[in-house]
N, C-alpha and C positions, 0 to 999 in steps of 0.2 A: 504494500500500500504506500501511498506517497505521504511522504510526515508533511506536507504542507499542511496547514489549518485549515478547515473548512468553515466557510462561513456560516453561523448560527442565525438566529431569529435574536432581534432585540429584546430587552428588559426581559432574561430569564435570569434566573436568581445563581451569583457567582457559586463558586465551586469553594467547598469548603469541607474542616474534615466531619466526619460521623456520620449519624443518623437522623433524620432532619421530620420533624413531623408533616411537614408541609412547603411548598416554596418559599410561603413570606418567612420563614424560620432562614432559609437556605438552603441548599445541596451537594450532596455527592455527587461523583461522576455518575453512578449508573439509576440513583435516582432523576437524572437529567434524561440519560437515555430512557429511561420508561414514560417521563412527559414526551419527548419526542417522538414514542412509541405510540403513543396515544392507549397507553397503560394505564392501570391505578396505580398513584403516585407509590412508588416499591423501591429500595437497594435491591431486591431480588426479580427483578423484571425477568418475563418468560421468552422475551424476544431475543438473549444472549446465554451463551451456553454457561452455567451453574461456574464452572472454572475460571472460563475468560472475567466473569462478572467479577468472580472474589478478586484476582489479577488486578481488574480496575479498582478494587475498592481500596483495599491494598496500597495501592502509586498513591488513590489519590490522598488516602491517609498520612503516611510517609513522604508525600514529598511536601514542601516547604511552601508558606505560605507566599512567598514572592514567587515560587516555579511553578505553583498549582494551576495558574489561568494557562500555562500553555497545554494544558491538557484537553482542554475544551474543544478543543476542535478534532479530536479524536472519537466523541463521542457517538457521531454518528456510525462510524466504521464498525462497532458493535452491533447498533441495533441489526437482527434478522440474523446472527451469526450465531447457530444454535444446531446442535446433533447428538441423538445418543453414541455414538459410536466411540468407543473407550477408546482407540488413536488419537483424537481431540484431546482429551484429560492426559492422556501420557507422553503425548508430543508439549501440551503449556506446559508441565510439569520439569518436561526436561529440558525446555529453554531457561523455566525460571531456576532452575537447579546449576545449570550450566552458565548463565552469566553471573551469577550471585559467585561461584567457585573461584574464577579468580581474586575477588574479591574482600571477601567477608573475612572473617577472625581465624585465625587457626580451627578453635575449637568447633567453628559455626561450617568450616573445611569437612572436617569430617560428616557432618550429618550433611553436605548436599551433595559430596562422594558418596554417599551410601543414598542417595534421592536418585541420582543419574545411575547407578547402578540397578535400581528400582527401577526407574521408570522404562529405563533400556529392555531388562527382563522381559517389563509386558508386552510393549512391541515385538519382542523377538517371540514371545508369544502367539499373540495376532498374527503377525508375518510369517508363520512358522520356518523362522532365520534359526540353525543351530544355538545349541545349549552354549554358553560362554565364547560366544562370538560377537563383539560388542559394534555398534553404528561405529563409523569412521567418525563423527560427529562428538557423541561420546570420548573412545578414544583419545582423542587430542585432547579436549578439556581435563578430561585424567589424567594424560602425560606430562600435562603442565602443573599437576599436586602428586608426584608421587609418593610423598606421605601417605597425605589422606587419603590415596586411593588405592596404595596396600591395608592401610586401616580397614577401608571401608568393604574391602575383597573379602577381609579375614572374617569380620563382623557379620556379613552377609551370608557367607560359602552358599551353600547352594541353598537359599532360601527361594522360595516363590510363593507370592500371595495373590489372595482371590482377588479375580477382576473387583468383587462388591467391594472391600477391603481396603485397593486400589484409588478408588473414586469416592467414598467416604473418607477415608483416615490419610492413606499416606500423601496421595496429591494435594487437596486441600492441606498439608500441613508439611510441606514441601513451598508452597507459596506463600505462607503465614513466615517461616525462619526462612525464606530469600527474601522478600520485600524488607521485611528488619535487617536483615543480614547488610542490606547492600544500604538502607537508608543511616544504618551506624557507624559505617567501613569509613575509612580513612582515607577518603579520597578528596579527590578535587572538586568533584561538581556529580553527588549521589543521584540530586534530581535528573538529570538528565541521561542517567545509566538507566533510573526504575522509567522513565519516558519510554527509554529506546526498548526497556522489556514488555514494555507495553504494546510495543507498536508490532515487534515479533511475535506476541503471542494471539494478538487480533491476527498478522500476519500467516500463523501456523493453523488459526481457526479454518479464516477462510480459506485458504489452501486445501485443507483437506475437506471443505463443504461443497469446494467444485470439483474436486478429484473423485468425487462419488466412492470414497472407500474402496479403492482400487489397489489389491492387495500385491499383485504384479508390478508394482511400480515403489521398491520402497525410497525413503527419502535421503536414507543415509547406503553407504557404501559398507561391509563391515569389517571391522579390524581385528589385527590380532588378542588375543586374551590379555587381560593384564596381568600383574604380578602378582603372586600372594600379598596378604598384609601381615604384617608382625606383630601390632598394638591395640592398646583399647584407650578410654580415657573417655569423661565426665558424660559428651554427650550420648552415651548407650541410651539413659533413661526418655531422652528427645527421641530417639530413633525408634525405641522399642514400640513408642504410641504409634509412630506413624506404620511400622509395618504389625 
């Protein structure tokens, strides 16, 4: 999608963070998108897929009151951007898992090592791509922590969980410790990392909402396995809820 801003309708209520009873209160991003929808005023709008939504609520909570308005013009690109097809949940899952990694804290390394490892699995599930054979995609993002991404091997071994399991706990709680992750990291400019994850994971929606779940065509290329891991440390009890 093109990150230019799209132009909005006048005197709609700025973008602000939480849960908003109403416009004259204010708004989130995706309570925006559901007036634009011609919804009942909701953060939970049915016209964006349950993932992508939390993603937007997410930026638009964490990012900072002076970088918040340029989100506004992203909000249309969600409305109508919706599928049950668990590819969508495991593909936002593993962008937000994968930009957040080079990023975040050591310790906040290991639980999104062990998120791209997750969310890798289910694809390679759906795709039916051999057992420990990881996206080319994957891959690199791991080569680039090899700590955390022997940690996250050892931690894991041959775990596999249920698609439901999947799509309630782990991905939902994969974008909860990346949007923190990346808005507390010690960067230069956090707002405009959780933007551009923003605009990826609208980008990853729609992508695969016009590819009609075409299973013959996957997205990544796959690589070789990774290394074992050797360690463990604090975050187990993060990990263990989400899988």
């Amino acid at each position: 999608m093109s990150t230019d801003d799209t132009q909005l309708p006048t005197l709609l209520p700025l973008l602000s963070r939480g849960k908003h009873r109403n416009p004259r209160k204010g708004a989130c991003f995706m309570e925006l998108a559901s007036l634009l929808a011609g919804e009942r005023w909701s953060d939970h709008p049915a016209c964006t897929h349950p993932l992508l939504a939390a993603v937007a609520r997410h930026v638009n909570d964490y990012t900072s009151d002076a970088g918040r308005p340029r989100l506004t013009g992203l909000i249309p690109s969600v409305i109508g951007l919706t599928s049950d097809d668990l590819h969508v949940d495991a593909r936002i899952a593993l962008r937000c898992a994968t930009t957040a990694l080079p990023v975040v804290s050591a310790e906040r390394q290991n639980v999104m090592a062990v998120a791209v490892l997750a969310a890798d699995r289910v694809l390679a599930d759906l795709d039916g791509r051999p057992g420990g054979r990881l996206e080319e995609h994957s891959a690199r993002a791991l080569a680039d922590v090899p700590d955390a991404a022997r940690w996250a091997e050892r931690f894991t071994g041959e775990l596999r969980m249920t698609p439901k399991a999947f799509r309630r706990r782990s991905a939902p709680i994969t974008v909860s410790c990346a949007t923190v992750g990346i808005a507390q990291a010690c960067v230069p400019d956090p707002d405009a990392i959780l933007r551009d994850l923003l605009i990826g994971a609208i980008d990853d929606c729609a992508a695969w909402v016009r590819r009609g779940a075409d299973p013959g065509q996957p997205a990544y290329a796959a690589a070789p396995e990774p290394e074992p891991a050797d360690e463990r440390s604090p975050a187990r009890r993060t990990i263990q809820m989400a899988l």
